[in-house]
C-alpha atoms as a printed R data frame, in Angstrom:
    type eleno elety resid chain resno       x       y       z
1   ATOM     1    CA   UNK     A     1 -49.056 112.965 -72.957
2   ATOM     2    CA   UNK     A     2 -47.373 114.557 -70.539
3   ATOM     3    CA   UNK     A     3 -44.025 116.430 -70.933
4   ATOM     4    CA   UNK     A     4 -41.205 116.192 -68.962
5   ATOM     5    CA   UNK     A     5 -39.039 119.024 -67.726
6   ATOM     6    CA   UNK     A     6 -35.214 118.917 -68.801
7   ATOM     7    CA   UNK     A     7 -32.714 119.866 -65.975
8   ATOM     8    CA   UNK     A     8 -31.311 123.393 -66.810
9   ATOM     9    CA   UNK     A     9 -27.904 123.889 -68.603
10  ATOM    10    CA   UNK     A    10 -25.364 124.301 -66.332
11  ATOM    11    CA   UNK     A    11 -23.654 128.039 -66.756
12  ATOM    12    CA   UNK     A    12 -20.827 128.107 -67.882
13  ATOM    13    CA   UNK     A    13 -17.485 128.705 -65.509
14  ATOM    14    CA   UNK     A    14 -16.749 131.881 -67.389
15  ATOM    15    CA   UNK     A    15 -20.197 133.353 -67.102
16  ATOM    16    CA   UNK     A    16 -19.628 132.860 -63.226
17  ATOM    17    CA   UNK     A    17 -16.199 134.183 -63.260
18  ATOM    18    CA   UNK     A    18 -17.327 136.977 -64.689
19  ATOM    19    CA   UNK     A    19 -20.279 137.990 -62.389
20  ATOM    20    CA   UNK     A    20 -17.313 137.709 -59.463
21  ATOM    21    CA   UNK     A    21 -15.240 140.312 -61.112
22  ATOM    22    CA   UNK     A    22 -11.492 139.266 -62.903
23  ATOM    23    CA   UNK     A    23  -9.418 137.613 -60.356
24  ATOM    24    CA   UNK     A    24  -6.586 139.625 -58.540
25  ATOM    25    CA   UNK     A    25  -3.484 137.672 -59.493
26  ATOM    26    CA   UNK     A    26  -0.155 137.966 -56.839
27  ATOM    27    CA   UNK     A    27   2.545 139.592 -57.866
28  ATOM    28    CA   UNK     A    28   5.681 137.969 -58.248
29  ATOM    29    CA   UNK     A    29   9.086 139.198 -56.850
30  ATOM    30    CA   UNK     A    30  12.283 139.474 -59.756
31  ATOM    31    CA   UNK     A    31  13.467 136.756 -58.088
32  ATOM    32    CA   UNK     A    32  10.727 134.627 -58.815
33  ATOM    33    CA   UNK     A    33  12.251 134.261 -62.380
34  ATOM    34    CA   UNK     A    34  15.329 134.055 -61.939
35  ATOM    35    CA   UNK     A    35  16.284 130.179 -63.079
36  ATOM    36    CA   UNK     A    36  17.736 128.231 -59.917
37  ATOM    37    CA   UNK     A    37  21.379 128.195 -59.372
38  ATOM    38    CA   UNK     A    38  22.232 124.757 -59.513
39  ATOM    39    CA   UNK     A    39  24.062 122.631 -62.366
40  ATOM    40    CA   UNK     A    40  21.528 122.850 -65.098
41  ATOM    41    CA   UNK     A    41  22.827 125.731 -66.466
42  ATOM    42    CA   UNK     A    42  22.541 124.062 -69.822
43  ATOM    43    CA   UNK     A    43  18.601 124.406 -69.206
44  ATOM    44    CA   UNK     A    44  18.731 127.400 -67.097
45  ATOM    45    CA   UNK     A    45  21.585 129.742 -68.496
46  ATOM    46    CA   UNK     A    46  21.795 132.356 -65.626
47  ATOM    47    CA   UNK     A    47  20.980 136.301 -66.302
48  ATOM    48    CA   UNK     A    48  24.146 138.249 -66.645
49  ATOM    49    CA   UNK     A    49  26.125 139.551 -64.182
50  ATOM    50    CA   UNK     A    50  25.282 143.461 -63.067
51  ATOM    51    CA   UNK     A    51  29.573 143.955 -64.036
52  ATOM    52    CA   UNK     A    52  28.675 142.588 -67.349
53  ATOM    53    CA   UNK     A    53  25.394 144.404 -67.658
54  ATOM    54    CA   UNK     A    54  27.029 148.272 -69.356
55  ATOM    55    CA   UNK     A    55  25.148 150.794 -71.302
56  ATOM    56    CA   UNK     A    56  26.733 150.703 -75.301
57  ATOM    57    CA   UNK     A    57  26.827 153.989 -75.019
58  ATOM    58    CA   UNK     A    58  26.205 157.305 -72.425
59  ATOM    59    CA   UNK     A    59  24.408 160.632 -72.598
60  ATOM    60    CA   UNK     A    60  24.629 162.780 -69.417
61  ATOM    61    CA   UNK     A    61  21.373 164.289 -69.149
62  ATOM    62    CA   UNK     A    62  22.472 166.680 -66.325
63  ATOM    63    CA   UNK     A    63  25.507 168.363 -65.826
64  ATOM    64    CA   UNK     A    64  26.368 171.410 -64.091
65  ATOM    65    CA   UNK     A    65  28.927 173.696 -65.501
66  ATOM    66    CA   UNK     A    66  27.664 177.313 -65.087
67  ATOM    67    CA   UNK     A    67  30.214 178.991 -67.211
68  ATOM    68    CA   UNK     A    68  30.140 176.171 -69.872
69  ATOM    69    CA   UNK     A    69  33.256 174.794 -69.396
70  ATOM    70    CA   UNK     A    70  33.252 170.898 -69.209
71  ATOM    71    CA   UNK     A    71  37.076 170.230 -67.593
72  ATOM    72    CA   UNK     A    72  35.640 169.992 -63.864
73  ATOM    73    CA   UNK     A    73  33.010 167.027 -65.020
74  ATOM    74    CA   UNK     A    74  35.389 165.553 -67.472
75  ATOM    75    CA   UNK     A    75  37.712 164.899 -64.422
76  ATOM    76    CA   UNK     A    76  35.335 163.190 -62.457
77  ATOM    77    CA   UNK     A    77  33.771 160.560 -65.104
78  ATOM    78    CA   UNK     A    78  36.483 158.209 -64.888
79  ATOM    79    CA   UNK     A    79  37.198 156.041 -67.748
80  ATOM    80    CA   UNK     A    80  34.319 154.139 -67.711
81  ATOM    81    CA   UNK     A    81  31.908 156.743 -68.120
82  ATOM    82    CA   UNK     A    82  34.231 158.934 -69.813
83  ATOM    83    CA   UNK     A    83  34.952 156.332 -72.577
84  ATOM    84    CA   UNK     A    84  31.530 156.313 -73.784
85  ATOM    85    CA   UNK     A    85  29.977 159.808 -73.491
86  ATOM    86    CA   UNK     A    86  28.150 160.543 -76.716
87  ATOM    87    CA   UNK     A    87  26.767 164.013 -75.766
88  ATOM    88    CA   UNK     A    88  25.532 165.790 -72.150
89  ATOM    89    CA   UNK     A    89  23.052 167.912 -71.467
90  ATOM    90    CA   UNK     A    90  24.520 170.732 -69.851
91  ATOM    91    CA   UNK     A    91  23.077 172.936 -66.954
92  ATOM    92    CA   UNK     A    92  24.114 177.061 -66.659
93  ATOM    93    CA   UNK     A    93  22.589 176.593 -62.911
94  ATOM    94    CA   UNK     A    94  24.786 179.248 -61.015
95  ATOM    95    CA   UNK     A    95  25.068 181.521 -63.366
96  ATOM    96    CA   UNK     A    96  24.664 184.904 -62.886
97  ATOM    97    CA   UNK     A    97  21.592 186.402 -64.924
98  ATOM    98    CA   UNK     A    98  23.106 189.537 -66.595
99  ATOM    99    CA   UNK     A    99  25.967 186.393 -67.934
100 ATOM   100    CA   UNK     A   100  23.435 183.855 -69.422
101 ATOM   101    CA   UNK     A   101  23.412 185.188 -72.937
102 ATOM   102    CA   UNK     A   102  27.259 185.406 -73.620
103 ATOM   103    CA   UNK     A   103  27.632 182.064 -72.022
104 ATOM   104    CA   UNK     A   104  24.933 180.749 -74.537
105 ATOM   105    CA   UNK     A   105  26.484 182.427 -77.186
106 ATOM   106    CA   UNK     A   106  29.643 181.025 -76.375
107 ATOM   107    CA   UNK     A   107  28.656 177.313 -76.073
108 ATOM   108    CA   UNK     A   108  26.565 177.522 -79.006
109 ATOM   109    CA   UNK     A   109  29.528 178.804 -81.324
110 ATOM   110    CA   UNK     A   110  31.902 176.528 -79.474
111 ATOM   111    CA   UNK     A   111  29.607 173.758 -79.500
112 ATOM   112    CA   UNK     A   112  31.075 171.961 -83.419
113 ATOM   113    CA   UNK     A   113  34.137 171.767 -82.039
114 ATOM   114    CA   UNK     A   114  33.648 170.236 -79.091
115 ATOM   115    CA   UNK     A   115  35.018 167.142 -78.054
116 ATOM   116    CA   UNK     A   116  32.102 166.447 -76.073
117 ATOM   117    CA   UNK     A   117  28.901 166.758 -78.048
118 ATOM   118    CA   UNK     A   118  26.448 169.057 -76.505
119 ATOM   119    CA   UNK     A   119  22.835 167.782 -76.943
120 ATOM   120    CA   UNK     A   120  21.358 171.016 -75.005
121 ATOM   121    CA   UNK     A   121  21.908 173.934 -72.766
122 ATOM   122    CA   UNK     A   122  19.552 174.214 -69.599
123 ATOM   123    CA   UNK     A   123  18.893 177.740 -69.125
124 ATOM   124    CA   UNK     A   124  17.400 179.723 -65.678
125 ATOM   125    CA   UNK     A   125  13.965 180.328 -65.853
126 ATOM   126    CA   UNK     A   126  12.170 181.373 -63.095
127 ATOM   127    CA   UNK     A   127   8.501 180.615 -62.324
128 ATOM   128    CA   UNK     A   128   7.358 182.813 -59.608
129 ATOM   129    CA   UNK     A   129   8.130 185.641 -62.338
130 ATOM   130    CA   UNK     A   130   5.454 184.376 -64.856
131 ATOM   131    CA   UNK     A   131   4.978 184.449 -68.369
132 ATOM   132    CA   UNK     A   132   7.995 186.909 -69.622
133 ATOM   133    CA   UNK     A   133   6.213 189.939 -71.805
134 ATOM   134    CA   UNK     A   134  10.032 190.411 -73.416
135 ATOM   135    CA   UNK     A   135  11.705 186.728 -73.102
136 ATOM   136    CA   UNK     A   136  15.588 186.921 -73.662
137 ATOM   137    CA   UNK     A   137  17.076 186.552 -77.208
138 ATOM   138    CA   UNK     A   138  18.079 182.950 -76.517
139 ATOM   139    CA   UNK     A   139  14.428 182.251 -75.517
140 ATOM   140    CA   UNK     A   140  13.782 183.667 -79.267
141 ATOM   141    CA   UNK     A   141  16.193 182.355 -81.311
142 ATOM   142    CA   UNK     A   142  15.729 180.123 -84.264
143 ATOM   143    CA   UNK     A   143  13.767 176.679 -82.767
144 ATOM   144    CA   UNK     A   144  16.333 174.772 -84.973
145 ATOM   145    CA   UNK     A   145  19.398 176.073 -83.491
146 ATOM   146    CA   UNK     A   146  22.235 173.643 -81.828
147 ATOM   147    CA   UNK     A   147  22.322 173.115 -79.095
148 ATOM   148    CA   UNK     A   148  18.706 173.818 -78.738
149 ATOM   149    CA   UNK     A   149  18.110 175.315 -75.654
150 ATOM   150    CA   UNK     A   150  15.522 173.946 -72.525
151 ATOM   151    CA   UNK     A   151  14.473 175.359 -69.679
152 ATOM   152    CA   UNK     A   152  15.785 174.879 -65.799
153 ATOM   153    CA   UNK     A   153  13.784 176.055 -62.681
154 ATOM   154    CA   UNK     A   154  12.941 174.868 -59.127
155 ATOM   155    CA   UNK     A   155   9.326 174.399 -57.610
156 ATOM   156    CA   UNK     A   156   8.910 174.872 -54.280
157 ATOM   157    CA   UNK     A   157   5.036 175.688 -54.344
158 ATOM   158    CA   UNK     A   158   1.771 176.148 -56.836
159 ATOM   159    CA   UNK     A   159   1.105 179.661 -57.310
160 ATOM   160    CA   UNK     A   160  -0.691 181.392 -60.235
161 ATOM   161    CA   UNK     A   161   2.459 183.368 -61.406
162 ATOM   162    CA   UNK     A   162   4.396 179.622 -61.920
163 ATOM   163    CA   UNK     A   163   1.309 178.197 -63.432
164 ATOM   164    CA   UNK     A   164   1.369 180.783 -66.153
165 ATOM   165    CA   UNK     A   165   4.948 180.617 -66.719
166 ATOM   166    CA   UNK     A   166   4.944 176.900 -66.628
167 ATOM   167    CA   UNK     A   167   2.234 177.050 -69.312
168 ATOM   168    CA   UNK     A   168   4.092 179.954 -71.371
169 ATOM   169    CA   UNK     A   169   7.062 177.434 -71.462
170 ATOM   170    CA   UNK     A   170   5.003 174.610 -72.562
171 ATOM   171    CA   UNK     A   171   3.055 176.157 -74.947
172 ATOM   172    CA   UNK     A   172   6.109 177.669 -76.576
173 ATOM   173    CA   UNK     A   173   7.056 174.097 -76.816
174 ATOM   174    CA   UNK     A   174   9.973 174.425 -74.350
175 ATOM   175    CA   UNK     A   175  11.326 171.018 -72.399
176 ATOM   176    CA   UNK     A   176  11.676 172.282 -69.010
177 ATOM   177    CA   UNK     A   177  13.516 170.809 -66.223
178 ATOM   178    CA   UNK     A   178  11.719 170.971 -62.863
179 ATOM   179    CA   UNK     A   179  14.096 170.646 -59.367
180 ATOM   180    CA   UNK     A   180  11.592 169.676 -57.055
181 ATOM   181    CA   UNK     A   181  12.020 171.311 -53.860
182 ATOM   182    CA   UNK     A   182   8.490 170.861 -52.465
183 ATOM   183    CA   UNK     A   183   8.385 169.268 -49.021
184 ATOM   184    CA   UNK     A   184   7.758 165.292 -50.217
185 ATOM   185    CA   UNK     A   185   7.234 164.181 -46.682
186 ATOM   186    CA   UNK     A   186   4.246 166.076 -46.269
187 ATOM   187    CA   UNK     A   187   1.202 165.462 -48.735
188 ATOM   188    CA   UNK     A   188   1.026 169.039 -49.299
189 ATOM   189    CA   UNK     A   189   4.236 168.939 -51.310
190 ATOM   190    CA   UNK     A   190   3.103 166.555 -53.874
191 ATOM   191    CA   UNK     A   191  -0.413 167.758 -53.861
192 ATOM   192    CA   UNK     A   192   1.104 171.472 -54.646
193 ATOM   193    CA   UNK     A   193   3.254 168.908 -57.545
194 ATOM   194    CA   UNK     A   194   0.072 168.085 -58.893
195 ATOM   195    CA   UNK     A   195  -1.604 171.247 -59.376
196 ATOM   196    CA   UNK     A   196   0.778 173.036 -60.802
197 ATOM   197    CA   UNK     A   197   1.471 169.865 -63.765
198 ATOM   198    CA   UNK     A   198  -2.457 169.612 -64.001
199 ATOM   199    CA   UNK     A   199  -3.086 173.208 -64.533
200 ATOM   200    CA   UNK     A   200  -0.099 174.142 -66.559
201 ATOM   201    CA   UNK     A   201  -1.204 171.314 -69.196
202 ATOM   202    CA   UNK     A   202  -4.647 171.945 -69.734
203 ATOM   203    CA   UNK     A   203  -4.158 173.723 -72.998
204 ATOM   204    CA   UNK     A   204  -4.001 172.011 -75.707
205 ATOM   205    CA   UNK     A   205  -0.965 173.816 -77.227
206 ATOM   206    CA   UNK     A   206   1.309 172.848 -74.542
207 ATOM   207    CA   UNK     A   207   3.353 170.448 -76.372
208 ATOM   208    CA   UNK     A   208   7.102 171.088 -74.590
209 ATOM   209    CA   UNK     A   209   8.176 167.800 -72.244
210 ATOM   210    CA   UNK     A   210   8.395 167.762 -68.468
211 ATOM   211    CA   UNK     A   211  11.673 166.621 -66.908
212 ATOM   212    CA   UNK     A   212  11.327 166.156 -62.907
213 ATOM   213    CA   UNK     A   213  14.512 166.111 -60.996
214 ATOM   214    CA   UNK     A   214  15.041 165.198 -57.203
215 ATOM   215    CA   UNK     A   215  12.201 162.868 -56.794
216 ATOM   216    CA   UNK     A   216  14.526 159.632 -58.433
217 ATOM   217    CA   UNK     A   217  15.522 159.073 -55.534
218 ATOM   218    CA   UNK     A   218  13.682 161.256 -53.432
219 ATOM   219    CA   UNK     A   219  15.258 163.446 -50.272
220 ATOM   220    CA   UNK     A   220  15.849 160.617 -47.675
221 ATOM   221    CA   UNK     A   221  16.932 159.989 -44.268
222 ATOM   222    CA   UNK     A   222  20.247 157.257 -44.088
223 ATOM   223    CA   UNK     A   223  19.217 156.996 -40.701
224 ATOM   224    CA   UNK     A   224  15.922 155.502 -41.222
225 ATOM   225    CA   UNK     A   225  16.641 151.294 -41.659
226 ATOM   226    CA   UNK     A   226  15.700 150.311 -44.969
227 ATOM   227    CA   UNK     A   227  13.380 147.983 -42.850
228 ATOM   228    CA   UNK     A   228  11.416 150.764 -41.669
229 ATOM   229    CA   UNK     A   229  11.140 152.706 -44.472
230 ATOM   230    CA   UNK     A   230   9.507 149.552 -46.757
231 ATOM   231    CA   UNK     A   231   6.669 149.759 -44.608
232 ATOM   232    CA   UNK     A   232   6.681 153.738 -43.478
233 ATOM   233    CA   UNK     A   233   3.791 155.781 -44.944
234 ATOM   234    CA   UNK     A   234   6.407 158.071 -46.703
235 ATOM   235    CA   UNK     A   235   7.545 155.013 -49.193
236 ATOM   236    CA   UNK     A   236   3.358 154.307 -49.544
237 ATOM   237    CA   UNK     A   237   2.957 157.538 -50.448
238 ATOM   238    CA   UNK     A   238   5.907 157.948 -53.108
239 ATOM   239    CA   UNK     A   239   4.458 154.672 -54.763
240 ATOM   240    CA   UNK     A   240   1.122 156.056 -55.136
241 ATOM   241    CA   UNK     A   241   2.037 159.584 -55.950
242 ATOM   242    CA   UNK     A   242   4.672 158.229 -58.664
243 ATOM   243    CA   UNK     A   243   1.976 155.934 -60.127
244 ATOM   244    CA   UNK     A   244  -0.105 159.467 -60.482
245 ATOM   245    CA   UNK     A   245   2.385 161.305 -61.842
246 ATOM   246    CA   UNK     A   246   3.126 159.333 -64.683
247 ATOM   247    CA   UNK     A   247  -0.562 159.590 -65.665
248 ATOM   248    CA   UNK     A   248   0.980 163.000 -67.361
249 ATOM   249    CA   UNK     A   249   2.475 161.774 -70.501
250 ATOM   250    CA   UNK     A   250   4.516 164.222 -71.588
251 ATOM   251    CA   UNK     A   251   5.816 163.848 -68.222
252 ATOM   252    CA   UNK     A   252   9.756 162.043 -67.524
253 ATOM   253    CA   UNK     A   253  12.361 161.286 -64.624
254 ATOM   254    CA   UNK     A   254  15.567 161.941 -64.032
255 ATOM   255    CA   UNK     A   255  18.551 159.546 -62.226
256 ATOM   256    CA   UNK     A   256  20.247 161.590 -60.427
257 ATOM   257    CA   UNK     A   257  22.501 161.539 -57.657
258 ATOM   258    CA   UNK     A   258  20.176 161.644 -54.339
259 ATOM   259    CA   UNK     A   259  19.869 164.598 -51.646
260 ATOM   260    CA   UNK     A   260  20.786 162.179 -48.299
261 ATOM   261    CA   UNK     A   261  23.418 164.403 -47.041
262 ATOM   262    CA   UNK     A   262  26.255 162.174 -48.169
263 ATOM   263    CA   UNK     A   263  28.170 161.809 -51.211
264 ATOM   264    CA   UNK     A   264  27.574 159.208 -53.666
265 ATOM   265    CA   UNK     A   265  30.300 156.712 -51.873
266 ATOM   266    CA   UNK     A   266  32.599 154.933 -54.514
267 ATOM   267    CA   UNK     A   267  32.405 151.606 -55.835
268 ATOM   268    CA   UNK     A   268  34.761 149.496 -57.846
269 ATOM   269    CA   UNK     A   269  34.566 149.848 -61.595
270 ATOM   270    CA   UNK     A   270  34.107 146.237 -63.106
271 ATOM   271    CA   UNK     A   271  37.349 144.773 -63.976
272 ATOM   272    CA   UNK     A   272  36.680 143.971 -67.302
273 ATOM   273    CA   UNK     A   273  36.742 140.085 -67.499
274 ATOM   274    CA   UNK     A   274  33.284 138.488 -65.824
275 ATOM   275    CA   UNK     A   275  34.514 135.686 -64.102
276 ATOM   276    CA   UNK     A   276  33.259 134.148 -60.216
277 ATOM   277    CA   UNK     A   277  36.451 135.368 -59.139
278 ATOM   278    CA   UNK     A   278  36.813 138.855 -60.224
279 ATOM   279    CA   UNK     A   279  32.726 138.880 -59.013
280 ATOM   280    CA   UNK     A   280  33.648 137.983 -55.733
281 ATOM   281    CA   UNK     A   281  36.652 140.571 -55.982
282 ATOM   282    CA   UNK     A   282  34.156 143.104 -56.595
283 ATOM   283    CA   UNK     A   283  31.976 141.832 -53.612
284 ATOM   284    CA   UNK     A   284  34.901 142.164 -51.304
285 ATOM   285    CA   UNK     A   285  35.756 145.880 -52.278
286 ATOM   286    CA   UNK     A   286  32.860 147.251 -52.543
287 ATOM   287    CA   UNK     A   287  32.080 149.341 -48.830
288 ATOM   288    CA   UNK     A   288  29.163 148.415 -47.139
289 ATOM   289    CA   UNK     A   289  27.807 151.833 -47.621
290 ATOM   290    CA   UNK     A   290  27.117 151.301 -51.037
291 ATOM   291    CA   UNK     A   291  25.650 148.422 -50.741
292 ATOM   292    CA   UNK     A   292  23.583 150.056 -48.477
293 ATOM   293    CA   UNK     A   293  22.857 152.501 -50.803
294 ATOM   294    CA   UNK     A   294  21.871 150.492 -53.659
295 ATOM   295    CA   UNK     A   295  19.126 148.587 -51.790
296 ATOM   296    CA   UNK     A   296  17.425 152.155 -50.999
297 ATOM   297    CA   UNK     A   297  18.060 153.535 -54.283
298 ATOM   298    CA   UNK     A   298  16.503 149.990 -55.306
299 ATOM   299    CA   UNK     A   299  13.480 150.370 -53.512
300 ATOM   300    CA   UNK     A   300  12.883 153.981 -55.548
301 ATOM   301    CA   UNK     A   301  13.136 152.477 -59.059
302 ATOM   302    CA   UNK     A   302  10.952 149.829 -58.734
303 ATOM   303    CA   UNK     A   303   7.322 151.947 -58.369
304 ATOM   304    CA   UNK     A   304   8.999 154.092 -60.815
305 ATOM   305    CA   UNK     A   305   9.641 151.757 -63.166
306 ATOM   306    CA   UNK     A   306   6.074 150.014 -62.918
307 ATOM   307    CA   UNK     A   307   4.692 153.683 -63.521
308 ATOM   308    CA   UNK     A   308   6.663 154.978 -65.956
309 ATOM   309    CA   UNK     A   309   8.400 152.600 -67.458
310 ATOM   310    CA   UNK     A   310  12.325 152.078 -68.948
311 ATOM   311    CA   UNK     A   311  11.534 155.030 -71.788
312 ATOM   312    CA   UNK     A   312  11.063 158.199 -69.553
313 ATOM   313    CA   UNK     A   313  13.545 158.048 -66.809
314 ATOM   314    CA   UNK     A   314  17.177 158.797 -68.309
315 ATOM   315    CA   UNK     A   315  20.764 159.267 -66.069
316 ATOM   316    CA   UNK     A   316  22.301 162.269 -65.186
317 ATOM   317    CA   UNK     A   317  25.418 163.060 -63.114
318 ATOM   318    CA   UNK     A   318  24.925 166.317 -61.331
319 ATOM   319    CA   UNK     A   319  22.770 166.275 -58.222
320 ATOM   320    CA   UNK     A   320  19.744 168.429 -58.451
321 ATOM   321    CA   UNK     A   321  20.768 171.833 -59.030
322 ATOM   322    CA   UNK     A   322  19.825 174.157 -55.372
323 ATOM   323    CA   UNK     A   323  21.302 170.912 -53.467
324 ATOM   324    CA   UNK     A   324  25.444 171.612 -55.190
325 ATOM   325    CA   UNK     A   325  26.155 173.873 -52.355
326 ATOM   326    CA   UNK     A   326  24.440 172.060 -49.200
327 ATOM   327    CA   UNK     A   327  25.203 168.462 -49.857
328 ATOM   328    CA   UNK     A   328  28.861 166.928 -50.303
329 ATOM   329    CA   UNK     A   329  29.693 166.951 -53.595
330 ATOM   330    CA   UNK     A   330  29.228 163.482 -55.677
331 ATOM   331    CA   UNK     A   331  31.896 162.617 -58.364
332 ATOM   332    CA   UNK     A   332  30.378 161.807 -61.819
333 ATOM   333    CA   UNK     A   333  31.954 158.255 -62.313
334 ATOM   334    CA   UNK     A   334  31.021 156.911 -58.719
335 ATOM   335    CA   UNK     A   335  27.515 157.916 -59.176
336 ATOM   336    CA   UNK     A   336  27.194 156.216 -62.699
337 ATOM   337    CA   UNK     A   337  28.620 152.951 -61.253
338 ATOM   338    CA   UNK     A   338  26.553 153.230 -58.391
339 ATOM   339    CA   UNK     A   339  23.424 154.017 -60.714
340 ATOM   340    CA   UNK     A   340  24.189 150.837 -63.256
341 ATOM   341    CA   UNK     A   341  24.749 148.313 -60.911
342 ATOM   342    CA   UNK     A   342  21.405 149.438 -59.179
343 ATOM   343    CA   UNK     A   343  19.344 148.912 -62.348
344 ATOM   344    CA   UNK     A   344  21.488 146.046 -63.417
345 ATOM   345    CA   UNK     A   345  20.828 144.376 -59.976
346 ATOM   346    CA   UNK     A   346  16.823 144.194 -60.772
347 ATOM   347    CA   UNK     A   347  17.544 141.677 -63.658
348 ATOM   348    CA   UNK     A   348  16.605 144.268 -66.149
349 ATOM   349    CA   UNK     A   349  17.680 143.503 -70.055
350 ATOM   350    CA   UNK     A   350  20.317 145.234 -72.012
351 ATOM   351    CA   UNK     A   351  17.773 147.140 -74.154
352 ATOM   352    CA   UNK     A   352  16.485 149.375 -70.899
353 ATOM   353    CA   UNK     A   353  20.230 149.506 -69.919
354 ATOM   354    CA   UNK     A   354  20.373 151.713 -72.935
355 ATOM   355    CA   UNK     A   355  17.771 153.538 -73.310
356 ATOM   356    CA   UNK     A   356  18.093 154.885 -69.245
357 ATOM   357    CA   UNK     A   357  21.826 155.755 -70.296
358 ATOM   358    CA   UNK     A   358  21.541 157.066 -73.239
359 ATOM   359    CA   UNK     A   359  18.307 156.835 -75.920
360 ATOM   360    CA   UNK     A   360  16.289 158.656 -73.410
361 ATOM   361    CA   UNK     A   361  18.016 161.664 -72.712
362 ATOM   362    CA   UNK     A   362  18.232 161.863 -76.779
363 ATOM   363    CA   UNK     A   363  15.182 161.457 -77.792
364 ATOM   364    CA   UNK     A   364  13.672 164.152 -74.718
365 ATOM   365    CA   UNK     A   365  16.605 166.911 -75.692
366 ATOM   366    CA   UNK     A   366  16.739 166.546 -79.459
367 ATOM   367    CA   UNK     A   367  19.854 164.676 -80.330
368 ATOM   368    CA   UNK     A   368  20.342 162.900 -83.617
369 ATOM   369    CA   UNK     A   369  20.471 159.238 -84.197
């Protein structure tokens, strides 16, 4: 008796999907969930408006004051951001070295009764000194002491002297704030970026935090058309070398106001009651310059959002500390309304709202709950 041969069992569709690798799926714009403006809003209730979209609360994570005295940033926050400032982070950049000490001293016993809560005082440290062999007394004071106090310093390039110190700082379980002032527009400047982050973190003791400054938004050219730049190599490579960066996890990003030569132009504070018509008000007053601006500050946040995420990039009002006496100065409360509606405008929730204007910069600098 003969036998007779059964077809073979299909494979099944995942077994082939497999063997072809996992399928590349597109990308979707923001837009592309936005519901459709039309009259089901019943079905489709539209995302808030960027006016209605505010922070609960603020925390400055960069201000400049070098001789501690808030009155110059307190006049330029406006009542917007003034009327919610829960605490700063304030920056002695300027300050001459012999003066550091009293100035810390003087904060620090100053600091309870303070009408503005200071979460921490960034102190000068330089890293093309190295590792100190006799650190200050501030550097050595009690750990637990209010504010506590962080580190400030500016890279320009890797060298072994500011690996060590960047290390020492680390491994002393410093946060230190980085100005980047490496040249961005050449690879060589974020290459020298990298080494310097890889090498200073190899130890397994360095448990301080990284705060980069100046590369949210990066240096930029207004005269380059933002439809140049989205397809220059310059914007390629700031989306691939932000993507690497945040590989380093005790690594974060600060908003600050942007090195393009210009100050941060003004634009109108929301009125308060979010209705079409005071939108549209706010359409009509606001310049066409900073509208300008917040499509290119736009184009920053989103690769640095998809690498890092809303919980390490916080807000800060100063501009990067070397850049205070070459570029026009920015006043606090235009930059935070500039800065706001620029997140707000990329449909984000409430919840990252806050925590970019305020439960970021507390939980990198220490404050309380």
């Amino acid at each position: 008796m003969s036998t007779v041969a059964l077809p073979p069992t299909p494979k099944s569709p995942s077994v082939g999907a497999r063997r072809k690798g996992p399928k590349q799926l597109p990308k979707l714009p923001l837009s592309a969930f936005t519901p459709p403006n039309t009259g089901t809003s019943e079905q489709f209730p539209l995302a808030p408006s960027p006016s209605s979209l505010q922070p609960e609360t603020i925390i400055d994570g960069h201000v400049i004051a070098p001789n501690g005295n808030l009155s110059s940033w307190k006049e330029q926050t406006g009542q917007t951001l003034g009327g919610r400032i829960r605490g700063v982070v304030l920056s002695l950049h300027g300050v001459q070295p012999e003066e550091v000490e009293k100035v810390v001293q003087d904060v620090q016993s100053s600091a309870s009764s303070s009408t503005t809560p200071i979460l921490a005082i960034a102190v000068p440290f330089v890293l093309e000194d190295g590792a100190p062999t006799s650190p200050p007394a501030y550097l050595t004071a009690d750990a637990s002491a209010k504010p506590k106090i962080v580190l400030s310093t500016t890279f320009k390039e890797s060298s072994p002297a500011a690996i060590e110190a960047l290390a020492w700082a680390l491994t002393q379980g410093f946060t230190v704030n980085i100005d980047v002032q490496s040249d961005l527009q050449q690879e060589s400047g974020w290459e020298s970026l990298e080494t310097i982050l890889t090498k200073a973190t190899e130890s397994p003791e360095a448990k301080g935090k990284i705060v980069l400054s100046n590369i949210l938004p990066p240096p930029d050219s207004l005269a380059l058309p933002i439809v140049k730049l989205l397809t220059h190599q310059l914007y390629h490579s700031y989306q691939a070398r932000i993507a690497s960066l945040s590989l380093f996890s005790n690594l974060f990003v600060s908003f600050l106001p942007p090195a393009w030569g210009a100050p941060t132009p003004p634009t109108p504070a929301p009125s308060g009651v979010d209705t079409e018509e005071s939108r549209e008000k706010t359409a009509r007053l606001e310049s066409k310059e900073a509208r300008e601006w917040k499509r290119r500050i736009k184009m920053y946040i989103g690769p640095t959002v998809e690498a890092f995420g809303f919980s390490r990039i916080f807000f800060g009002s100063s501009p990067s500390a070397p850049l205070t006496a070459t570029t026009p100065a920015s006043r606090a409360g235009d930059w935070f309304e500039l800065a706001r509606e620029s997140f707000a405008e990329l449909g984000v929730e409430q919840d990252a709202i806050d925590a970019v204007f305020a439960e970021n910069a507390k939980q990198i600098y220490g404050g309380s709950s």
